[in-house]
C-alpha positions in Angstrom: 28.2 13.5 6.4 29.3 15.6 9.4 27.5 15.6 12.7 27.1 19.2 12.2 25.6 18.3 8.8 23.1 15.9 10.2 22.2 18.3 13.0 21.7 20.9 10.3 19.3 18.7 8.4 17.4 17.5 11.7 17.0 21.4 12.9 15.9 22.8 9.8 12.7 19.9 9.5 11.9 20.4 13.0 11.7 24.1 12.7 9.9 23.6 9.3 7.5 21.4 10.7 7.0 23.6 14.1 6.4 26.5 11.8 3.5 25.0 10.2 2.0 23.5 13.3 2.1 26.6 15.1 0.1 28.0 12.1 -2.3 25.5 12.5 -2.4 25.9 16.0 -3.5 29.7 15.4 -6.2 29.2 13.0 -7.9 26.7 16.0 -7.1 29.4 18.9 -8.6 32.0 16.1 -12.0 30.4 15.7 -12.0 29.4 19.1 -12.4 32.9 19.7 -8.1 33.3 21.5 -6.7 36.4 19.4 -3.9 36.6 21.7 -3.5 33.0 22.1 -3.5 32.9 18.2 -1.5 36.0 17.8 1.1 34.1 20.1 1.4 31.2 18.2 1.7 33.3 14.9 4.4 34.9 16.4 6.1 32.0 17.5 5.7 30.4 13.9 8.0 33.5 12.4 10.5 32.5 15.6 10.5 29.2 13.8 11.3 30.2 10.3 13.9 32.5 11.2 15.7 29.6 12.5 14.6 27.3 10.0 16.4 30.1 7.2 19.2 30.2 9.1 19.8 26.4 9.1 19.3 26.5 5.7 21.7 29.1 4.8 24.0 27.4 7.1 23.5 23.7 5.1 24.2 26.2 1.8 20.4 25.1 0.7 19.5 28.4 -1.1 21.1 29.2 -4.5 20.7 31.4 -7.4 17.0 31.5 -9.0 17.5 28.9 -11.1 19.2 26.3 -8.6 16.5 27.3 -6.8 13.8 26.3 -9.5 16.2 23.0 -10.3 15.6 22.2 -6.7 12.2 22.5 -6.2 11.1 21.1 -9.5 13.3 18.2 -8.7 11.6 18.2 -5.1 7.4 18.2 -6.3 8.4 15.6 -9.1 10.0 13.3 -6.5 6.2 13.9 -4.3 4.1 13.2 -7.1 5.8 10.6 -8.2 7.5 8.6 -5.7 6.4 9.8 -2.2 2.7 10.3 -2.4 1.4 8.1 -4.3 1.9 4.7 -2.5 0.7 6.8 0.5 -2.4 7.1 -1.0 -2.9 3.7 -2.0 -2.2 2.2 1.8 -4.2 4.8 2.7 -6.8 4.0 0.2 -6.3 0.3 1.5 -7.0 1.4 4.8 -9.9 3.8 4.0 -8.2 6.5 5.9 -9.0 9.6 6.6 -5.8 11.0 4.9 -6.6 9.4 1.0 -8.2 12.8 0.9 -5.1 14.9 0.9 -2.8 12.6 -0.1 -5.2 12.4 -3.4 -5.3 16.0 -4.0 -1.5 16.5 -3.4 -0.7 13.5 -5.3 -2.4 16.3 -8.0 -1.5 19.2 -6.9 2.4 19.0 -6.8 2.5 17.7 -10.6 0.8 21.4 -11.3 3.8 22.6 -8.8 6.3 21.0 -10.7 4.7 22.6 -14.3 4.8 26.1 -13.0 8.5 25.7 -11.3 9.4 24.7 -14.7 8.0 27.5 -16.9 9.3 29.8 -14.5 12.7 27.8 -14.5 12.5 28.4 -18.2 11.5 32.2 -17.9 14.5 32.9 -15.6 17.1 31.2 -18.1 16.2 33.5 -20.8 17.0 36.5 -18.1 13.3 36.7 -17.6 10.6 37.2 -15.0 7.2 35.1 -15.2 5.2 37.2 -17.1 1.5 36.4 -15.2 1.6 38.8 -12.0 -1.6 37.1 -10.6 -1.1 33.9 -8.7 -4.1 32.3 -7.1 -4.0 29.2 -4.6 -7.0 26.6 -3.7 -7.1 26.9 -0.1 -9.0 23.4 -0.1 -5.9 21.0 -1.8 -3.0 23.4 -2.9 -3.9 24.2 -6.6 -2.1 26.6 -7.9 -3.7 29.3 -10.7 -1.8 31.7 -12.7 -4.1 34.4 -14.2 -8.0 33.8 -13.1 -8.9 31.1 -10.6 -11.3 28.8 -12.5 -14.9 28.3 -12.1 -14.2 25.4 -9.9 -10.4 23.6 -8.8 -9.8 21.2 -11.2 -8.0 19.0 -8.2 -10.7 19.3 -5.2 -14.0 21.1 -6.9 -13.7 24.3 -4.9 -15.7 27.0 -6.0 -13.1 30.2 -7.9 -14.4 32.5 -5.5 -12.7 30.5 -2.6 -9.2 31.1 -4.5 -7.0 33.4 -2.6 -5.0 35.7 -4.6 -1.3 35.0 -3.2 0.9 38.9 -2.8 4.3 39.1 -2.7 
């Protein structure tokens, strides 16, 4: 792989990652009662993802709908499956703060790679997923399509905590 390759790869995860911790960032300068603080970091986060997109486009990482769905089924199958669990068992071992999520996303990204599938299988017959509401636990991840439920199935969270995710 090319140094350029590399770099690629190394920019696009830091600007992921910044993305997300910027976001985070906000929703502490939010409740700590820092709008503008928040509204700084929110706007930062977008600064981040532009470049992140750009890496990625650059590393020729997005592909048609379906290479897309290949990918990221591929991608929650291999986190489920390989990557989380044996983080949750050392830190199960360790009684660590972070069984928690790891648990719930160990869960959680099996029902990610279900519904990349069906929709993988929806977009090879020329099709659009039929179910237009999508509803995400904002506790572990969960993912809905149609009514949240009573309760997650993954973390317990009450339906009415579901948000409905827009376009």
């Amino acid at each position: 792989m090319s140094t350029t390759e590399s770099n690629l790869k190394e920019a696009f995860a830091g600007e992921s990652q910044a993305n997300r911790k910027y976001l985070a960032f906000a929703r502490k300068a939010e409740q700590e009662g820092f709008a503008n603080v928040a509204r700084l970091f929110r706007t930062a986060a977008e600064a981040e993802t532009i470049h992140a997109f750009g890496h990625l486009s650059a590393m020729n990482g997005i592909g048609s709908t379906a290479d897309n769905l290949r990918s990221a089924v591929a991608a929650e199958t291999y986190e489920y499956t390989e990557m989380y669990p044996p983080m949750l068992r050392l830190a199960e071992n360790e009684n660590h703060k972070a069984k928690r999520m790891f648990g719930f996303a160990v869960k959680a990204e099996a029902v990610h790679a279900r519904l990349y599938q069906m929709a993988l299988e929806a977009v090879a017959q020329g099709k659009d997923l039929s179910e237009t509401n999508i509803y995400l636990c904002p506790v572990c991840g969960h993912i809905e399509l149609g009514q949240p439920p009573a309760e997650c199935p993954i973390c317990g969270a009450k339906g009415e905590k579901f948000r409905r995710v827009e376009a």
